[in-house]
SELUM-22761 format. One line per 4 residues: number of its first residue (from 1); for each residue x, y, z of N, C-alpha, C, O, CB. Coordinates in steps of 0.05 Angstrom, whole numbers. Glycine has a CB too. Layout:
N
NUM) X:Y:Z:X:Y:Z:X:Y:Z:X:Y:Z:X:Y:Z  ...
# end
This chain:
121
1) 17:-24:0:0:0:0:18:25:0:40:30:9:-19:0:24  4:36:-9:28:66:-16:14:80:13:34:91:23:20:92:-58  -5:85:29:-19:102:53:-21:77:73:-33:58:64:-52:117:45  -11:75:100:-31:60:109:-52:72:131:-59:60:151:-17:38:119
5) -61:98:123:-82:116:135:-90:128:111:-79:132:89:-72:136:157  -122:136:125:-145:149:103:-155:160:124:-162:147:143:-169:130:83  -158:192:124:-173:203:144:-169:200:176:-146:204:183:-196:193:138  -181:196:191:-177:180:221:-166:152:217:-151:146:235:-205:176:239
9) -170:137:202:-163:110:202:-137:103:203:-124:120:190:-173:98:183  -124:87:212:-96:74:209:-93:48:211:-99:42:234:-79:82:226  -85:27:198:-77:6:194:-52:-5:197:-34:5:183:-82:4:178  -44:-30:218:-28:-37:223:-26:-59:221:-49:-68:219:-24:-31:237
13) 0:-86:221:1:-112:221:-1:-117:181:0:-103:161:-28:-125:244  -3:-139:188:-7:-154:159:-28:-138:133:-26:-138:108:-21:-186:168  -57:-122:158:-69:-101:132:-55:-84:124:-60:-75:101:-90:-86:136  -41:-76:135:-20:-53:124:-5:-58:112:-7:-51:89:-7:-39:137
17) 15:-71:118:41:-79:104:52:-105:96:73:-105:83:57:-73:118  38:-130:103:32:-156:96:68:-164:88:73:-162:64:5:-157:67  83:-170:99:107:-186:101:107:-209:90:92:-226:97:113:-190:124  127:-212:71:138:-234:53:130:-264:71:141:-264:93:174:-229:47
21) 112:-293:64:105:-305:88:129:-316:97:126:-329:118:84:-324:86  155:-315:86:170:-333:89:197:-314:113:217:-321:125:178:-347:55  182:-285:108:202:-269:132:200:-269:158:214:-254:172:201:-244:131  181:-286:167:171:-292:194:174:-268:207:184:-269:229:184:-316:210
25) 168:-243:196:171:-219:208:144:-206:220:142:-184:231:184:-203:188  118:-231:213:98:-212:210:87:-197:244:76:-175:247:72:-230:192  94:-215:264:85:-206:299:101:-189:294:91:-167:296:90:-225:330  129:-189:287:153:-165:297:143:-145:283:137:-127:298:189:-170:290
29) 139:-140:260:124:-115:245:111:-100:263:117:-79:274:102:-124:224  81:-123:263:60:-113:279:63:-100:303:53:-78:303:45:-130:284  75:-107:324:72:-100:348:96:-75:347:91:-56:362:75:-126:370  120:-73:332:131:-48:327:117:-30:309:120:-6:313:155:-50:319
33) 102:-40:289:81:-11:285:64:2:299:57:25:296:66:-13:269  53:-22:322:29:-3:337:43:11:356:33:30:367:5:-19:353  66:4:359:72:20:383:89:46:372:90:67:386:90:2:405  103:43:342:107:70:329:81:90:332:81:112:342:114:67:298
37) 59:74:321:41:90:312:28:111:336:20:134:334:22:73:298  28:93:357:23:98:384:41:122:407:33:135:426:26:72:393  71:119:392:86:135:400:79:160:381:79:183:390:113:123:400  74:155:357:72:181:346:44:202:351:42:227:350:77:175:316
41) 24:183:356:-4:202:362:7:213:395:2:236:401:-42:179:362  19:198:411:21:205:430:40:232:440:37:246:460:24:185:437  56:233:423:82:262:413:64:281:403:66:305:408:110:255:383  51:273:393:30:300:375:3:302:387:-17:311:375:22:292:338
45) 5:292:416:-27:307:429:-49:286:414:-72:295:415:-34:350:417  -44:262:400:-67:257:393:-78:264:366:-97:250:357:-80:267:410  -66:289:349:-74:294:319:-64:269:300:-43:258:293:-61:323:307  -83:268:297:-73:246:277:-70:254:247:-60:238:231:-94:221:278
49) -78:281:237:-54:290:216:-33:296:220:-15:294:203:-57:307:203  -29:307:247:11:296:244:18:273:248:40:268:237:34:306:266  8:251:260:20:233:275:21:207:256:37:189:260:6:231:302  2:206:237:-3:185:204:20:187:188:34:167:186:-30:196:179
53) 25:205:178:48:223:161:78:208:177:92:191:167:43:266:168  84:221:205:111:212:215:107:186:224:128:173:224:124:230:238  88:175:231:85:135:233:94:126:207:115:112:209:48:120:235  82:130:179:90:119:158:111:126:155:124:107:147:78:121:140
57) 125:148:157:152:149:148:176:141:172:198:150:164:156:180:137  178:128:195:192:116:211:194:91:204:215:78:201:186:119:234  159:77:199:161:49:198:170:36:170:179:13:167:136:39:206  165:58:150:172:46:128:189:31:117:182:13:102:173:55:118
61) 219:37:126:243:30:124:252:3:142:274:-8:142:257:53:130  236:-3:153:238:-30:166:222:-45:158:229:-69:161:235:-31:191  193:-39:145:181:-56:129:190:-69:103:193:-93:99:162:-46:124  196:-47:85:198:-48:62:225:-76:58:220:-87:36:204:-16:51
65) 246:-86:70:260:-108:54:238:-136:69:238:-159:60:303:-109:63  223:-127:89:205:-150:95:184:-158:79:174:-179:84:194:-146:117  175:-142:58:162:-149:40:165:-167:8:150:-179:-7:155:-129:40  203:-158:11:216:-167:-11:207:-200:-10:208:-214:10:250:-159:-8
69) 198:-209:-37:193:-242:-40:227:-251:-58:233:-249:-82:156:-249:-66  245:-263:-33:273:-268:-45:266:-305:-44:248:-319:-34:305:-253:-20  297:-314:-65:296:-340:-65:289:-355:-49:276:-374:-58:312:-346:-67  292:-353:-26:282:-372:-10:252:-387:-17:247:-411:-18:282:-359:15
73) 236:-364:-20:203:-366:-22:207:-389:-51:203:-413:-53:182:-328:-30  213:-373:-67:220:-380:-104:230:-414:-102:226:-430:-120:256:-355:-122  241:-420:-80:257:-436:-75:242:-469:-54:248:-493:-55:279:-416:-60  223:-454:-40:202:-468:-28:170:-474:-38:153:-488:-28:202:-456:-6
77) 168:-458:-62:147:-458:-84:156:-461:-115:156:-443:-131:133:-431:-82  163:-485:-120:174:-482:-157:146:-482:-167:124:-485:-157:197:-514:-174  155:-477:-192:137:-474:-206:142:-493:-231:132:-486:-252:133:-446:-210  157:-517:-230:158:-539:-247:167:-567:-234:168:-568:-209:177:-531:-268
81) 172:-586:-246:180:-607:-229:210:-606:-228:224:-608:-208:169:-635:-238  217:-601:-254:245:-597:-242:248:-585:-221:263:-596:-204:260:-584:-257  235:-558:-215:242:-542:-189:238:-557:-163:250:-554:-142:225:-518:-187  220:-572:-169:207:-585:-143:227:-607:-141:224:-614:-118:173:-595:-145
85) 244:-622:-152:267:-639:-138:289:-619:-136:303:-625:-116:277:-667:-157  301:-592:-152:326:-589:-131:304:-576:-104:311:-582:-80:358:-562:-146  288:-565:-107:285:-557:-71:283:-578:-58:294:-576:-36:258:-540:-59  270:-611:-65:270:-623:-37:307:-639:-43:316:-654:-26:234:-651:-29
89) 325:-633:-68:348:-641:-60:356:-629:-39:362:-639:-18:363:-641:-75  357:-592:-51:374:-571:-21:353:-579:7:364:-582:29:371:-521:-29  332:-582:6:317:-599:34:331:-612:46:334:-607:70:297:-617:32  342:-631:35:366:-648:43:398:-644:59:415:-656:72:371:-658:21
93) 395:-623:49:434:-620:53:432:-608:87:413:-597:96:457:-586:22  452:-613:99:452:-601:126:460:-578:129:453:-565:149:465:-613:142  482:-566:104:474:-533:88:459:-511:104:464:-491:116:453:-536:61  436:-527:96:403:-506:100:403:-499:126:398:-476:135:369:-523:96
97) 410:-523:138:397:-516:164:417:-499:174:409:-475:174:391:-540:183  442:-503:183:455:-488:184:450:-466:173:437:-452:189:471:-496:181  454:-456:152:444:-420:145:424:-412:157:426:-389:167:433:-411:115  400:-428:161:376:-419:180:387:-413:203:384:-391:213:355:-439:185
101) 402:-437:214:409:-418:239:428:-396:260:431:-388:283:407:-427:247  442:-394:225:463:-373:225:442:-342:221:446:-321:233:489:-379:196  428:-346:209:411:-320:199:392:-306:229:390:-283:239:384:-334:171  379:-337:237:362:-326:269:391:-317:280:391:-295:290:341:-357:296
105) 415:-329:282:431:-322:304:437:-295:308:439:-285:330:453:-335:303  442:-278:275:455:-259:273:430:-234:266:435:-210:267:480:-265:252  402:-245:260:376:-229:275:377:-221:297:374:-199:307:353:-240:278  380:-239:305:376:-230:346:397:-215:355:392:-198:372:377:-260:372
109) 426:-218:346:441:-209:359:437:-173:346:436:-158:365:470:-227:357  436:-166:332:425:-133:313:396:-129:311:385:-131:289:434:-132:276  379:-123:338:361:-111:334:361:-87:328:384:-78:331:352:-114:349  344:-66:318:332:-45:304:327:-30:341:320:-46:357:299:-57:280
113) 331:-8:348:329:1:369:305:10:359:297:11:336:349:17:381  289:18:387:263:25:379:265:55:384:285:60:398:240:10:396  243:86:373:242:106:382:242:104:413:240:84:426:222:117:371  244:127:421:235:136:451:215:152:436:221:162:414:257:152:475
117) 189:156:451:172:179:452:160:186:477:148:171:493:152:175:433  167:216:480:156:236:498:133:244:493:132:260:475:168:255:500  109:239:506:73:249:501:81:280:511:97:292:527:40:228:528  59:286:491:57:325:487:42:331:517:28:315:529:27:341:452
121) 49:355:527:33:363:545:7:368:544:-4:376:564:40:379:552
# end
């Protein structure tokens, strides 16, 4: 979605920004957008024409490579039979697993710091 607000409304989680299924990013999204979004009405008294505007543009940049559909997906969905024996060959190799759990390892260790927000008087 190019907005994920119309008017008063704001949308968060998977209606908004719907994460690649294979980025297992979609709780972490969610619960850091509501609480951007939350930090930002809360900085701005509650207007939610300021606070729509600077939500989308904080969260964006953490969404946007979560949406990317990379090999992996391409890789767990062929779309021929050939495709469908090398994925369950690489299924096989002990490879995989390993990268999987080099990738959670070095997720967790580089989280994304979150804002601080100060509510308006």
């Amino acid at each position: 979605m190019d907005s994920w607000s119309f008017g008063r409304v704001a949308l968060v989680g998977d209606a908004a920004w719907c994460a690649s299924p294979a980025s297992g990013a979609g709780a972490e999204l969610a619960l850091v957008g509501a609480y951007r979004l939350a930090g930002e009405l809360a900085t701005v008294g509650g207007d939610h024409r300021l606070a729509f505007p600077r939500f989308h543009d904080s969260h964006r940049a953490p969404v946007r490579p979560k949406q990317q559909i990379g090999p992996n997906v391409r890789l767990m969905v062929p779309k021929t039979a050939g495709g469908k024996r090398v994925r369950d060959a690489f299924a096989r190799l002990p490879l995989m697993r390993t990268l999987g759990a080099l990738e959670r390892l070095t997720q967790a260790k580089n989280p994304r710091p979150l804002p601080k927000y100060i509510p308006a008087p």
